[in-house]
DOMAR-817537 format. One record per residue: residue in three letters; x, y, z of N, C-alpha, C, O in turn. Coordinates in nm, 3 decimals, m for minus. Example, Ala and Ser with C-alpha at 12.3 -4.5 7.8 and 13.67 -1.06 7.14 Angstrom:
BEGIN
    r       nu       nv       nw      cau      cav      caw       cu       cv       cw       ou       ov       ow
  ALA    1.319   m0.569    0.780    1.230   m0.450    0.780    1.320   m0.330    0.780    1.424   m0.332    0.846
  SER    1.285   m0.225    0.708    1.367   m0.106    0.714    1.290    0.003    0.787    1.341    0.114    0.804
END
This chain:
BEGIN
    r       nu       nv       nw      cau      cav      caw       cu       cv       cw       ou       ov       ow
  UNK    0.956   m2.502    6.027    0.950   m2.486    5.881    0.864   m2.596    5.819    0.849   m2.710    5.863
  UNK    0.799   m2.532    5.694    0.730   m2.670    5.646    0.791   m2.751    5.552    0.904   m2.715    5.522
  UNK    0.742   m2.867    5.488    0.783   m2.944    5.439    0.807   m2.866    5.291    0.725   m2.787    5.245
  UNK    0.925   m2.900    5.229    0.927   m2.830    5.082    0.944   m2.903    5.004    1.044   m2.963    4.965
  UNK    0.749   m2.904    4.950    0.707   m2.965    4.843    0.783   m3.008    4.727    0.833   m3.108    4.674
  UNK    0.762   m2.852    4.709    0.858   m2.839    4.552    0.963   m2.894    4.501    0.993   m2.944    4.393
  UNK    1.014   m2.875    4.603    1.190   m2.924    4.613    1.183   m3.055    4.598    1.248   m3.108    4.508
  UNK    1.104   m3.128    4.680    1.092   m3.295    4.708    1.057   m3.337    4.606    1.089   m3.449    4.566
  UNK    0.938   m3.205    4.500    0.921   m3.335    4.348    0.974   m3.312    4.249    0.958   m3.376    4.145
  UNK    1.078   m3.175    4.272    1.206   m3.184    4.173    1.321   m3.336    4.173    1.382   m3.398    4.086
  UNK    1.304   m3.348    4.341    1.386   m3.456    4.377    1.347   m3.581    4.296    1.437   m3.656    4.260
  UNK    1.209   m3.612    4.262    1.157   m3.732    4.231    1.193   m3.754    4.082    1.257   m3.848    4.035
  UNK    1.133   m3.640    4.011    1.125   m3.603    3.885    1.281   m3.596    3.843    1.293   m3.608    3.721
  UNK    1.390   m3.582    3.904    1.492   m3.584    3.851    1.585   m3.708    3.863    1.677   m3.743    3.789
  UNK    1.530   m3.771    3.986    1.616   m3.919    3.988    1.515   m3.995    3.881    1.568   m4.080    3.809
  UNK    1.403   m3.976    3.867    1.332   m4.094    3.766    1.397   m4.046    3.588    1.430   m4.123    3.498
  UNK    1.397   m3.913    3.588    1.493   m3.866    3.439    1.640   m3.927    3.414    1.675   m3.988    3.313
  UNK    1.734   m3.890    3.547    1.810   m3.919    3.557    1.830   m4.114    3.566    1.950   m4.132    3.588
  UNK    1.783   m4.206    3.560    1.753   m4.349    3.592    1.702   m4.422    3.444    1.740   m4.524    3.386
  UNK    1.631   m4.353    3.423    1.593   m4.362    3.268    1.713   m4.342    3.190    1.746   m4.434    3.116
  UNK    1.787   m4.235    3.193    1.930   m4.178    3.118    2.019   m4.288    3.163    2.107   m4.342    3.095
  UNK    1.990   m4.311    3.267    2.148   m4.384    3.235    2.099   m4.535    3.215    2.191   m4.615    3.201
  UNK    1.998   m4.576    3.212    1.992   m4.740    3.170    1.991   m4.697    3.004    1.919   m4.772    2.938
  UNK    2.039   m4.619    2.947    2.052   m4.618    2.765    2.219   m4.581    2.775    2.283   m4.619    2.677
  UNK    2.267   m4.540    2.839    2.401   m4.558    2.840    2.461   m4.715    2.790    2.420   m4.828    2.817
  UNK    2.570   m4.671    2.709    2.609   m4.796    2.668    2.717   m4.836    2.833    2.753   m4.752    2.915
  UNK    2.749   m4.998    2.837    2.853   m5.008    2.966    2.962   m4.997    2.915    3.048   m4.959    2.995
  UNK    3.010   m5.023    2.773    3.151   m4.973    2.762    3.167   m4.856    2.748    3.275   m4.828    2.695
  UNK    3.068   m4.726    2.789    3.058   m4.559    2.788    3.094   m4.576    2.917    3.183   m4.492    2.937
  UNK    3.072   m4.643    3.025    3.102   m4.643    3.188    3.279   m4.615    3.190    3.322   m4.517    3.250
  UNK    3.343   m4.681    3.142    3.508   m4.678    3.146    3.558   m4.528    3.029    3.670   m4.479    3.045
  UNK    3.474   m4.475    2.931    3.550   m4.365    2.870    3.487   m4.247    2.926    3.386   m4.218    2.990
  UNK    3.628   m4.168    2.858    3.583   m4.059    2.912    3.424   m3.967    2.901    3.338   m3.957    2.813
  UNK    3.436   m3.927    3.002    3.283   m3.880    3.014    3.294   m3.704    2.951    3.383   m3.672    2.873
  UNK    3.200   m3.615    2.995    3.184   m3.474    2.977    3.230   m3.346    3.057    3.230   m3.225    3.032
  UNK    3.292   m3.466    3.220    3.342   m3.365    3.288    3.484   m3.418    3.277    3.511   m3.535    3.251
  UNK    3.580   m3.311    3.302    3.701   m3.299    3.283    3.725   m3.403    3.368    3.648   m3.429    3.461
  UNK    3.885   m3.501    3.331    3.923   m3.567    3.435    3.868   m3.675    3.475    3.947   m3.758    3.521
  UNK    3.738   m3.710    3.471    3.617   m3.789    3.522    3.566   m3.903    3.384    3.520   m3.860    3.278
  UNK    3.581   m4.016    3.406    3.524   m4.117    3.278    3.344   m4.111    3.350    3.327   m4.074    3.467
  UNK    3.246   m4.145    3.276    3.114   m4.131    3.272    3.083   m4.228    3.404    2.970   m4.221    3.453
  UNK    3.185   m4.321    3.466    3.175   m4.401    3.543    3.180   m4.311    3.677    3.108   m4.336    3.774
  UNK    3.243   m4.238    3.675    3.307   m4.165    3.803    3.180   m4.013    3.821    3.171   m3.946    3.923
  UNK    3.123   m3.999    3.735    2.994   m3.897    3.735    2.885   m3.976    3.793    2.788   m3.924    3.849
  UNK    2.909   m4.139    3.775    2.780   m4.214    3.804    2.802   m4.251    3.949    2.718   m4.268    4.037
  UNK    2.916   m4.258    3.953    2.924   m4.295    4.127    2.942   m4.178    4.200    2.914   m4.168    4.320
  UNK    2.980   m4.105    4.145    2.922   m3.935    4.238    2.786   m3.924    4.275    2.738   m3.919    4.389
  UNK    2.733   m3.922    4.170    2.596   m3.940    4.207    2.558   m4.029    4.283    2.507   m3.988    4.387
  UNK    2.562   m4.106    4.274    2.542   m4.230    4.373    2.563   m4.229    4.513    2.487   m4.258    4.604
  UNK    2.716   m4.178    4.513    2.741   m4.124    4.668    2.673   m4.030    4.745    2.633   m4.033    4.861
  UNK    2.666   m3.896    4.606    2.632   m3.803    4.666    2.481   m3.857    4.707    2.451   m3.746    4.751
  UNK    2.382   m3.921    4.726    2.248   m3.970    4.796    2.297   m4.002    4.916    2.259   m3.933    5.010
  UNK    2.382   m4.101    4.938    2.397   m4.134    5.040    2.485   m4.075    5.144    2.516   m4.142    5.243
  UNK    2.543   m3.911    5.123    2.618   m3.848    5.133    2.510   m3.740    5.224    2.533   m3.689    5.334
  UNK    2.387   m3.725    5.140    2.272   m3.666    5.179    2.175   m3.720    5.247    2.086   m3.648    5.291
  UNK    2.172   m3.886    5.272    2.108   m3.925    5.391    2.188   m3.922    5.539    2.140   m3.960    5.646
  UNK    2.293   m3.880    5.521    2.364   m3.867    5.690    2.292   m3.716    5.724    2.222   m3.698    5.824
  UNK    2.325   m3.601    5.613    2.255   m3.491    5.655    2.072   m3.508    5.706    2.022   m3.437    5.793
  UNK    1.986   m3.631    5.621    1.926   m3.623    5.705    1.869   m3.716    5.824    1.752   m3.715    5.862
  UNK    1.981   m3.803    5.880    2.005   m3.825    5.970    2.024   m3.730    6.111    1.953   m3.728    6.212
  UNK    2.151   m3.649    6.077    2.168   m3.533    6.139    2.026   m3.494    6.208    1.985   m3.509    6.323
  UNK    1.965   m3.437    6.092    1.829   m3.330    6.130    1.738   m3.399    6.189    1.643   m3.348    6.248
  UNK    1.767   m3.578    6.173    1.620   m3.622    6.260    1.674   m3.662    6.369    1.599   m3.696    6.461
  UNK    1.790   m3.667    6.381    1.831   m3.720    6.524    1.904   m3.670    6.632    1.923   m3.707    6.748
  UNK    1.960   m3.519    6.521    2.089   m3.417    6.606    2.205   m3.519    6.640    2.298   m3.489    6.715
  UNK    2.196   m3.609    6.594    2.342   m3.653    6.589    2.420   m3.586    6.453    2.350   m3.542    6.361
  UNK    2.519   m3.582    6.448    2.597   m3.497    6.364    2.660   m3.591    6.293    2.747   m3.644    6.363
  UNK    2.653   m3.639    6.174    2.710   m3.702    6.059    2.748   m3.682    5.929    2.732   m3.761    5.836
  UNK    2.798   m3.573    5.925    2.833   m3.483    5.804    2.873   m3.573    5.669    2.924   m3.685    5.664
  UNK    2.837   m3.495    5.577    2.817   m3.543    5.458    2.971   m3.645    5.434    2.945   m3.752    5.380
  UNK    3.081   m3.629    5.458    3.190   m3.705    5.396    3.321   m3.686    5.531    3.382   m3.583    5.559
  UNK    3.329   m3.767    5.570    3.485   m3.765    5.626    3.575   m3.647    5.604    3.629   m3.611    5.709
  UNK    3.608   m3.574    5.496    3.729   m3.542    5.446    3.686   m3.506    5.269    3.618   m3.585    5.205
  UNK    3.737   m3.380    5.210    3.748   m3.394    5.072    3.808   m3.545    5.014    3.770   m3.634    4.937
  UNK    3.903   m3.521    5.084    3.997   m3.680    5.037    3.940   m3.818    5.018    3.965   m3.901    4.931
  UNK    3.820   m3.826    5.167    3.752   m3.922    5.132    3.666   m3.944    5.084    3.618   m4.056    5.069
  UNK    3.601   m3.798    5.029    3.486   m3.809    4.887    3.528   m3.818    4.784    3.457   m3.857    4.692
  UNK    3.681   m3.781    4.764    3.747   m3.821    4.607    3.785   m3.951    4.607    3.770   m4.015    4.503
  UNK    3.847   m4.021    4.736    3.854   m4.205    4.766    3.764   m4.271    4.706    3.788   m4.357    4.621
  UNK    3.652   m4.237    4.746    3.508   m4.311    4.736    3.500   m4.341    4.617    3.486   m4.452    4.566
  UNK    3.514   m4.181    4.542    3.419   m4.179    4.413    3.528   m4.265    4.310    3.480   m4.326    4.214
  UNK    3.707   m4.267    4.340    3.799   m4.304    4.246    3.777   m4.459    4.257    3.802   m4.535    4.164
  UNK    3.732   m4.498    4.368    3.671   m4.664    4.391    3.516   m4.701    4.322    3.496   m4.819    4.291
  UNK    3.434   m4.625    4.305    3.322   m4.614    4.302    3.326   m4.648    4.107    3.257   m4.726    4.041
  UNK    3.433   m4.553    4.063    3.442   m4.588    3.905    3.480   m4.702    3.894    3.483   m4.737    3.776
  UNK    3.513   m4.779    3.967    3.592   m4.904    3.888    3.531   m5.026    3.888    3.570   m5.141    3.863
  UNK    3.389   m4.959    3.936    3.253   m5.075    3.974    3.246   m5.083    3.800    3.301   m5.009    3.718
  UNK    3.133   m5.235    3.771    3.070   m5.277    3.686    2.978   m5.137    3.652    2.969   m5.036    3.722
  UNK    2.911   m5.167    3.516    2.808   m5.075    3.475    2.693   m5.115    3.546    2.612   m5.027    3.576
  UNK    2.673   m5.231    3.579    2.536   m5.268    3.625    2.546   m5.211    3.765    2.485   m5.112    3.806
  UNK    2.645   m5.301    3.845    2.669   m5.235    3.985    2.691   m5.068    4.002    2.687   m5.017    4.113
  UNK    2.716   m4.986    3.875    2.701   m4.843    3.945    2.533   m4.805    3.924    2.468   m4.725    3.992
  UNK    2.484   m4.884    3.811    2.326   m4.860    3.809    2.253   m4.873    3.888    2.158   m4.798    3.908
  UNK    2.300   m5.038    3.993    2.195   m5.026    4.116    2.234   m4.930    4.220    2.159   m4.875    4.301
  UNK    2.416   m4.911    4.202    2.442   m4.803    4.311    2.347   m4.666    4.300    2.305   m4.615    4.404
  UNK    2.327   m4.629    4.214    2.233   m4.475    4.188    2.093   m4.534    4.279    2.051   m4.496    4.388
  UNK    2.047   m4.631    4.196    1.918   m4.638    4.209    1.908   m4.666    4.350    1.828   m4.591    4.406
  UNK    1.972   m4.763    4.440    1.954   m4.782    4.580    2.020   m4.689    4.663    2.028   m4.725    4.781
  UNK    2.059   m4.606    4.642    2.081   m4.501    4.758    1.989   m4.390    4.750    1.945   m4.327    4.847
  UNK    1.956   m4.365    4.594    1.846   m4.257    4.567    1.714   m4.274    4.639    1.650   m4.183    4.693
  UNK    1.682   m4.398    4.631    1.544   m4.491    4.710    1.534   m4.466    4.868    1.443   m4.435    4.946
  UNK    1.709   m4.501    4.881    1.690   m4.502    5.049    1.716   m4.309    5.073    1.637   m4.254    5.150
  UNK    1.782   m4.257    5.031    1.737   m4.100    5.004    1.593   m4.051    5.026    1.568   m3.980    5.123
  UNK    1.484   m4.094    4.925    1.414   m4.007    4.910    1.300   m4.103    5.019    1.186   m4.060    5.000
  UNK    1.300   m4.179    5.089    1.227   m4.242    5.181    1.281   m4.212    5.299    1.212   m4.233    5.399
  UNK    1.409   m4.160    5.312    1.478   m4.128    5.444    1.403   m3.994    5.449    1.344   m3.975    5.556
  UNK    1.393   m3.896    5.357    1.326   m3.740    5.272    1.170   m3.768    5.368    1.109   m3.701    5.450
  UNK    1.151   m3.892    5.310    1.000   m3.862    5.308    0.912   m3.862    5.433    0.790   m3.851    5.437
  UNK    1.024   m3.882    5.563    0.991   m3.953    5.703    1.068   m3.881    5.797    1.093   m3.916    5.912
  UNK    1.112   m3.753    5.727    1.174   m3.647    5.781    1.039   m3.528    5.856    0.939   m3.514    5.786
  UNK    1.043   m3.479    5.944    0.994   m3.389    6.004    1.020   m3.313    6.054    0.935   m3.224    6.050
  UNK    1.157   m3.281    6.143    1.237   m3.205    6.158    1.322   m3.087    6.033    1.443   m3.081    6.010
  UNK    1.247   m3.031    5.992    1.265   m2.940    5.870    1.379   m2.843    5.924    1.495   m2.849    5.882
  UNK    1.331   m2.743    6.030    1.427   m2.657    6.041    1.547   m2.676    6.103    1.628   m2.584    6.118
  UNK    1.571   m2.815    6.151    1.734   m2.858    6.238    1.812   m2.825    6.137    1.795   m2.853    6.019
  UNK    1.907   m2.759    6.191    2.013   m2.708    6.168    2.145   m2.806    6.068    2.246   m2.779    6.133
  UNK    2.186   m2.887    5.967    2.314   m2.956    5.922    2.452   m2.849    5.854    2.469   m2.729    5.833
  UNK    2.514   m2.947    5.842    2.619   m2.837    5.772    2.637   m2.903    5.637    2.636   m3.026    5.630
  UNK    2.660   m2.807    5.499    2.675   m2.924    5.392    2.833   m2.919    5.357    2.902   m2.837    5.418
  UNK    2.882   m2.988    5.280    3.003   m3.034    5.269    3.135   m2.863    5.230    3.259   m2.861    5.227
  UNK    3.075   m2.795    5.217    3.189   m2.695    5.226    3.141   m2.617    5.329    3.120   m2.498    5.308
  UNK    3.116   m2.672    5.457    3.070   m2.618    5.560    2.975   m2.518    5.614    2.977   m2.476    5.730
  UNK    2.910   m2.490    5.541    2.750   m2.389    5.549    2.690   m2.493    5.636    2.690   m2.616    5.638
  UNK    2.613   m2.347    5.747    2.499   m2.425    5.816    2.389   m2.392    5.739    2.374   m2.278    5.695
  UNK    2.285   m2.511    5.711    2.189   m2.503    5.661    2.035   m2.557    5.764    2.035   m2.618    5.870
  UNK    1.933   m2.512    5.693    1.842   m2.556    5.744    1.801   m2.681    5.670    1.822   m2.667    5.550
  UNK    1.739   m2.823    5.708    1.694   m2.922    5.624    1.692   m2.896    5.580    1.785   m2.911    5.501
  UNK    1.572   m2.800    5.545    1.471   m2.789    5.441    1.566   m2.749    5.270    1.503   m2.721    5.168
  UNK    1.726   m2.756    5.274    1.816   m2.728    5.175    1.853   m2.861    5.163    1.949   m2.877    5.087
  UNK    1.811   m2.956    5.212    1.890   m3.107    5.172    1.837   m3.137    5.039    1.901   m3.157    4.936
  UNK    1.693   m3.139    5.058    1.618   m3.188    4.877    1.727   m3.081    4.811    1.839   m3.126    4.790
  UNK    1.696   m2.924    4.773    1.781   m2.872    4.671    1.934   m2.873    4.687    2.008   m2.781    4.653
  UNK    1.970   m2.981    4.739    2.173   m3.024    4.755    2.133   m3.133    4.637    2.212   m3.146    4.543
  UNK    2.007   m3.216    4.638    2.024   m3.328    4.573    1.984   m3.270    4.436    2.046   m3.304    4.336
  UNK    1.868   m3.171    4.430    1.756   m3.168    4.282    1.909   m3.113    4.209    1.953   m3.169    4.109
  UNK    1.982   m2.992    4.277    2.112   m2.965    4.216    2.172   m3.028    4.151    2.183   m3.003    4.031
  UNK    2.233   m3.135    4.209    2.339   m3.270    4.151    2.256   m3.335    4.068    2.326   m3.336    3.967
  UNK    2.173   m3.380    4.044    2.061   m3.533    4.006    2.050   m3.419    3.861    2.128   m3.460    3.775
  UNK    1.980   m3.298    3.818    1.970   m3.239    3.702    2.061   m3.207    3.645    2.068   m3.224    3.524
  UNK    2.189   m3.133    3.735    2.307   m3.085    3.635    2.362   m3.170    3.610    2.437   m3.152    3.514
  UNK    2.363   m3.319    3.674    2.449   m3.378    3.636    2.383   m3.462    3.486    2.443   m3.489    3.382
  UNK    2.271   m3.482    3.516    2.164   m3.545    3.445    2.192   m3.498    3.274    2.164   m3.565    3.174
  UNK    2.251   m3.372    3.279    2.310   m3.327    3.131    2.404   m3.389    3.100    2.420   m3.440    2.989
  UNK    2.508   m3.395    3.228    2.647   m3.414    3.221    2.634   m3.555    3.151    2.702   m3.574    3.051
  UNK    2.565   m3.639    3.189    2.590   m3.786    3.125    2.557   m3.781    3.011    2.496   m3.884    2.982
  UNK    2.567   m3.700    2.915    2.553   m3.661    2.747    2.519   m3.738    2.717    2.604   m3.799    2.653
  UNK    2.404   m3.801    2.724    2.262   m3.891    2.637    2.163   m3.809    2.536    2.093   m3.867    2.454
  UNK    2.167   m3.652    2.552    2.077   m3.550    2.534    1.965   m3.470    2.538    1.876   m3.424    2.466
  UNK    2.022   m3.475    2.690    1.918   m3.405    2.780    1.978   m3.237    2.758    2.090   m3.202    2.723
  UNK    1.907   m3.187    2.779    1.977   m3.047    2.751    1.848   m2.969    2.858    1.726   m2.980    2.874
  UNK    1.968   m2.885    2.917    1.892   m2.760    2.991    1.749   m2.716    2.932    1.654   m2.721    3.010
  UNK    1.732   m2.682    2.831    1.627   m2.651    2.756    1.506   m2.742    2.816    1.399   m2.683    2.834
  UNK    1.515   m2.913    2.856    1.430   m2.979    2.878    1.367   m2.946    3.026    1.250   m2.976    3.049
  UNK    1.453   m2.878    3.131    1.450   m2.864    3.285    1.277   m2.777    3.298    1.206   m2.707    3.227
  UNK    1.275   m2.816    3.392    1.108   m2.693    3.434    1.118   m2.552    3.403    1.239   m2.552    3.423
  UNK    1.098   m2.453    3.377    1.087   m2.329    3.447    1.098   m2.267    3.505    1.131   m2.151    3.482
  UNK    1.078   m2.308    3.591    1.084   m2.289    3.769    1.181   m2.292    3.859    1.208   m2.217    3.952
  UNK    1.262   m2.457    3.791    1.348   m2.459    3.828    1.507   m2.398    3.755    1.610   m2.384    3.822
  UNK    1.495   m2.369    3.606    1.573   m2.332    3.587    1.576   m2.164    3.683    1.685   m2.122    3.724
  UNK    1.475   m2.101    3.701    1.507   m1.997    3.770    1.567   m1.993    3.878    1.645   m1.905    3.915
  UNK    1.520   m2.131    3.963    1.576   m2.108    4.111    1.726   m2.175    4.108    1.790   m2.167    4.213
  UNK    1.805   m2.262    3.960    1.902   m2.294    3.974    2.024   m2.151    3.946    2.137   m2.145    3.993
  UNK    1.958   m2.046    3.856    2.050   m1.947    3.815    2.061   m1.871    3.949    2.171   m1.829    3.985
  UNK    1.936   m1.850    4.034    1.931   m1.762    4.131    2.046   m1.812    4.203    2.151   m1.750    4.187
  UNK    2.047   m1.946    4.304    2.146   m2.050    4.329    2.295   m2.001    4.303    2.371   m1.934    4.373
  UNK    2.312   m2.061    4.166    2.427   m2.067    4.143    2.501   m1.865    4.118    2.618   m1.825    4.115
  UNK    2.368   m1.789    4.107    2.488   m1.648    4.090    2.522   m1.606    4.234    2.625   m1.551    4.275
  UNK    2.406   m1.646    4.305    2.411   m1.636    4.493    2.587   m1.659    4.552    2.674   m1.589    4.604
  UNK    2.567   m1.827    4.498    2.696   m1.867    4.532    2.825   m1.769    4.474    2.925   m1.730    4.536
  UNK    2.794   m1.751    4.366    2.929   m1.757    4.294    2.945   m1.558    4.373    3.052   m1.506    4.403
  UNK    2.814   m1.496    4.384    2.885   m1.392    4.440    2.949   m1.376    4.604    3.020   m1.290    4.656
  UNK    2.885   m1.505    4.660    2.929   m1.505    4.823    3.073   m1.533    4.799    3.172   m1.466    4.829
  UNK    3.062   m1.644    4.741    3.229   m1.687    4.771    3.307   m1.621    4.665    3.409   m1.677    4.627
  UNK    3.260   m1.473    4.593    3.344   m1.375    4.525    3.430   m1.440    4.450    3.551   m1.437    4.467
  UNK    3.341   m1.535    4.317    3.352   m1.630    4.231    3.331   m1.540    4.124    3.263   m1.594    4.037
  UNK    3.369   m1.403    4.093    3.328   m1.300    4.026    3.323   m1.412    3.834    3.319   m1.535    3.821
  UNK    3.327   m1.301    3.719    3.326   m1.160    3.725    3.178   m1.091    3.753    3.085   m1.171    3.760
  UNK    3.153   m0.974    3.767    3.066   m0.898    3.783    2.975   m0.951    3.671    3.018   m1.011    3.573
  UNK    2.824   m0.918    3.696    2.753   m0.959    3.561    2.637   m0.916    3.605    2.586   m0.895    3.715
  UNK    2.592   m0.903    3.447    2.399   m0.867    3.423    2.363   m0.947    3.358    2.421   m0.958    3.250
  UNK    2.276   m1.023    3.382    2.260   m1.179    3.298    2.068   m1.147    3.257    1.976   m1.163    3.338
  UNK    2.058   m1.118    3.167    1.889   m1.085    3.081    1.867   m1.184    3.006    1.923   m1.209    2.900
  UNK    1.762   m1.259    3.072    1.705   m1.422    2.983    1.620   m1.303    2.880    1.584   m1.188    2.903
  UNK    1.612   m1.378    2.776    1.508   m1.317    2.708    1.363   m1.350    2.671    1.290   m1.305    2.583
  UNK    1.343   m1.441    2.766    1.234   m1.530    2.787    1.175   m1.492    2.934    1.064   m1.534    2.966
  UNK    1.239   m1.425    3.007    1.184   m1.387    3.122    1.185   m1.223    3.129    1.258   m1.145    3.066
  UNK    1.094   m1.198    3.214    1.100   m1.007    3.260    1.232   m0.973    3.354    1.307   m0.875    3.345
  UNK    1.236   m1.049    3.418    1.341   m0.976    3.531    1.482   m1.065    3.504    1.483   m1.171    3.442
  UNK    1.588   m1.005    3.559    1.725   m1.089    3.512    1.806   m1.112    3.654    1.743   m1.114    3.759
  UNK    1.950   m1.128    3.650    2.006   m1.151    3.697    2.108   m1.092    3.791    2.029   m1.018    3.849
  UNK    2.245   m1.063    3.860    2.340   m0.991    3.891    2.399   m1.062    3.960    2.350   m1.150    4.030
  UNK    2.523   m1.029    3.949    2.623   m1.054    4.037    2.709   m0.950    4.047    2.787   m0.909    3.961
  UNK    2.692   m0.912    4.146    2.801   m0.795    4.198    2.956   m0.849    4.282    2.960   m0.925    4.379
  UNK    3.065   m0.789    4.219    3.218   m0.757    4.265    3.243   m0.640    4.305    3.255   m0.561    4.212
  UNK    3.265   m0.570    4.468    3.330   m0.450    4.489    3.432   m0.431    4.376    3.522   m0.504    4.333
  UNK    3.384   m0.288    4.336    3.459   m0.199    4.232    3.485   m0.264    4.101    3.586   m0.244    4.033
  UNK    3.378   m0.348    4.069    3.396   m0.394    3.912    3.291   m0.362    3.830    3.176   m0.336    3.866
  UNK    3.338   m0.366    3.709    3.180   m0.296    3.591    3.159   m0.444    3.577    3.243   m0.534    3.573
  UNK    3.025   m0.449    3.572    2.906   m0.598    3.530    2.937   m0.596    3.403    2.943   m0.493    3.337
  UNK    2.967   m0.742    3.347    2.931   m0.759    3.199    2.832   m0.812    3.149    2.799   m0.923    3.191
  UNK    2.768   m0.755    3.060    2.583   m0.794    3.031    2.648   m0.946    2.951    2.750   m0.972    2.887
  UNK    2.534   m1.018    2.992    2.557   m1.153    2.912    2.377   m1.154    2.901    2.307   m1.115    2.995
  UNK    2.309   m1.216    2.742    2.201   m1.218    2.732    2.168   m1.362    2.708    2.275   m1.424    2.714
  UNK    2.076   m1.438    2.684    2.049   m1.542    2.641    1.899   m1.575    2.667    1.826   m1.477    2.679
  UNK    1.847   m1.687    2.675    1.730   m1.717    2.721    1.795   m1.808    2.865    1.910   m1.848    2.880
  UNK    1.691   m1.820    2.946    1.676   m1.872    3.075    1.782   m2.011    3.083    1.883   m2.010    3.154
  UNK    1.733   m2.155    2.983    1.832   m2.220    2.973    1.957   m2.196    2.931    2.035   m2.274    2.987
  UNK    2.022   m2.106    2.841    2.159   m2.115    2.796    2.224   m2.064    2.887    2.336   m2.109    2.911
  UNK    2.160   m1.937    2.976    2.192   m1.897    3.042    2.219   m1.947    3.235    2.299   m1.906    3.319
  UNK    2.101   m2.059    3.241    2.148   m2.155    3.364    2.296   m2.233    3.239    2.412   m2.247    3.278
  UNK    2.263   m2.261    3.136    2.406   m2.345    3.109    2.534   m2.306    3.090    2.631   m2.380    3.075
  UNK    2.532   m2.128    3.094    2.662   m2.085    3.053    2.709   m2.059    3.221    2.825   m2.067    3.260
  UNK    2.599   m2.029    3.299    2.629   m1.982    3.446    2.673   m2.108    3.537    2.701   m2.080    3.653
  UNK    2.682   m2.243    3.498    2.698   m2.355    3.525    2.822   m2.406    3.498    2.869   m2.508    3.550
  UNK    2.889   m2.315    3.394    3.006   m2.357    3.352    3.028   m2.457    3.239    3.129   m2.523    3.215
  UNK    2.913   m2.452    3.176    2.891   m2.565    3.020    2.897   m2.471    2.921    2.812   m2.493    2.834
  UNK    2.966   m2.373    2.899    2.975   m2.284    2.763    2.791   m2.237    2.708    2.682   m2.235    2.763
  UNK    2.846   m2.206    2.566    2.754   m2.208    2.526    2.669   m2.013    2.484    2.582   m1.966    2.411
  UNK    2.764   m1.964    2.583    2.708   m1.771    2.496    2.836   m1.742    2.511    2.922   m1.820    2.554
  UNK    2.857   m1.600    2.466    2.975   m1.542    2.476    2.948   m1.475    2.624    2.834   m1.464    2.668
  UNK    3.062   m1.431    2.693    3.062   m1.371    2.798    3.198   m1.421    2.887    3.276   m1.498    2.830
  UNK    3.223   m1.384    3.006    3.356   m1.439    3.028    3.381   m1.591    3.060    3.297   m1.679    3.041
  UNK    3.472   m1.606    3.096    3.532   m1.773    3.113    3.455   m1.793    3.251    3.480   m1.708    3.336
  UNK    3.381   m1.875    3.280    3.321   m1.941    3.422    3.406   m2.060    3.498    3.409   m2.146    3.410
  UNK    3.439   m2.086    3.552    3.423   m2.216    3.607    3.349   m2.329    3.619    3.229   m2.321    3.643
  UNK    3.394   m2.415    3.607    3.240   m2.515    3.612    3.199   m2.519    3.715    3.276   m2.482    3.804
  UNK    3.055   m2.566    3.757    2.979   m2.537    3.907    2.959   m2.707    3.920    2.937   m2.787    3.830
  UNK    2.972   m2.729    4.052    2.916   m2.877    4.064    3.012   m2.991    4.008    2.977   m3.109    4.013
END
C-alpha cells in the first residue's frame, strides 16, 4: 500500500489547529467542566494526548510486527486519562504537543503501510488507518475544546470522509436509526441502513450534518449518541 498523503496532512493540519486552540485556553478552564459529558476540559486534553501515544504503539506494531496494542485494557485507558486530568495546564500542553511530535515522526518513518494492527475496539486494520484514528480524534475533538472552532471551519474533503466514517461505523455496529442524510451543499448524500426499518431523511449542509452525525446536536432528526 502506499503512503496516505492525505491523511498524513490532515494529521499535521489538525494537531497545528488543535495546539494553537488550546494555548488560548484559559488554565483555570483545565479543572471545569468541559463540553463532553462527565469530562472537565482537562480530561479531553489528556485524551488527546494519550490518544498519540496510544497510536504510536500501533505504529510500532506495523514497523516491527511486534504487537503492542493501543491500551492495556478499557480500564487502563480510563486510569490514564483520570490521572492525566489532574496534571497542570502547562504539563497537559506539553503532554499534547510531545507525543503528537513523537506521533507524527514515528508516521513519517513508517513504511510498512499495509501490516496488519488492531485498533482499540479490536478491528484489524491496515496502517495505512492509523493517520485517520488520529485526523478523527485531533478535529472532533478540536471542536470539543469550545474555543470556536466549529465544523463549518474543517476542509471539505474531510468533512466528507468523516460522515462517510462515522455512518459506516454506526451502521456496522447497528448503531441505527435508519437514515437519509442530504447535505445541501453537496450532490450525493448519505445512508444508513437497519434490517426492516424506514430511513429518516435528515437534511442539512455537509457540516451540521458531520455535527449532528457526531453526536453534537444541532438539526432535528433522531437522538444520536455521541461518537468519539
Amino acid at each position: 500500500m502506499t503512503r496516505p498523503a492525505h491523511r498524513l496532512a490532515w494529521v499535521e493540519e489538525g494537531a497545528r489547529l488543535f495546539l494553537d486552540q488550546l494555548a488560548a485556553v484559559p488554565d483555570s478552564a483545565f479543572s471545569e467542566p468541559g463540553t463532553l459529558p462527565g469530562w472537565t476540559t482537562g480530561h479531553l486534553v489528556a485524551h488527546v494526548g494519550y490518544n498519540a501515544k496510544a497510536l504510536s504503539r500501533l505504529v510500532h506494531w506495523a514497523r516491527t510486527g511486534e504487537e503492542t496494542p493501543m491500551y492495556e485494557s478499557p480500564e487502563a485507558r480510563d486510569a490514564e486519562i483520570e490521572q492525566g486530568a489532574k496534571l497542570s495546564a502547562d504539563r497537559l500542553r506539553a503532554l499534547v504537543r510531545e507525543t503528537d511530535e513523537r506521533l507524527r515522526a514515528d508516521l513519517a518513518e513508517l513504511t510498512r503501510w499495509d501490516a496488519g494492527v488492531r485498533t482499540a475496539q479490536g478491528r484489524l486494520v491496515p496502517a495505512t488507518e492509523i493517520p485517520w484514528l488520529r485526523v478523527r480524534e485531533v478535529w472532533i475533538h478540536l471542536v470539543d475544546l469550545g474555543t470556536g472552532v466549529t465544523f463549518e471551519d474543517f476542509p471539505a474533503e474531510l468533512l466528507d470522509a468523516l460522515i462517510t466514517d462515522i455512518a459506516t461505523l454506526r451502521e456496522r455496529r447497528d448503531q441505527g436509526p435508519a437514515l437519509v442524510l442530504e447535505a445541501s451543499d453537496r450532490e450525493d448524500g448519505w445512508h444508513i441502513e437497519v434490517a426492516g426499518a424506514e430511513p429518516a431523511l435528515v437534511r442539512g449542509s455537509a457540516a451540521e450534518l458531520c455535527r449532528w452525525l457526531a453526536g453534537r446536536g444541532g438539526l432535528d432528526g433522531p437522538d444520536l449518541a455521541r461518537w468519539l
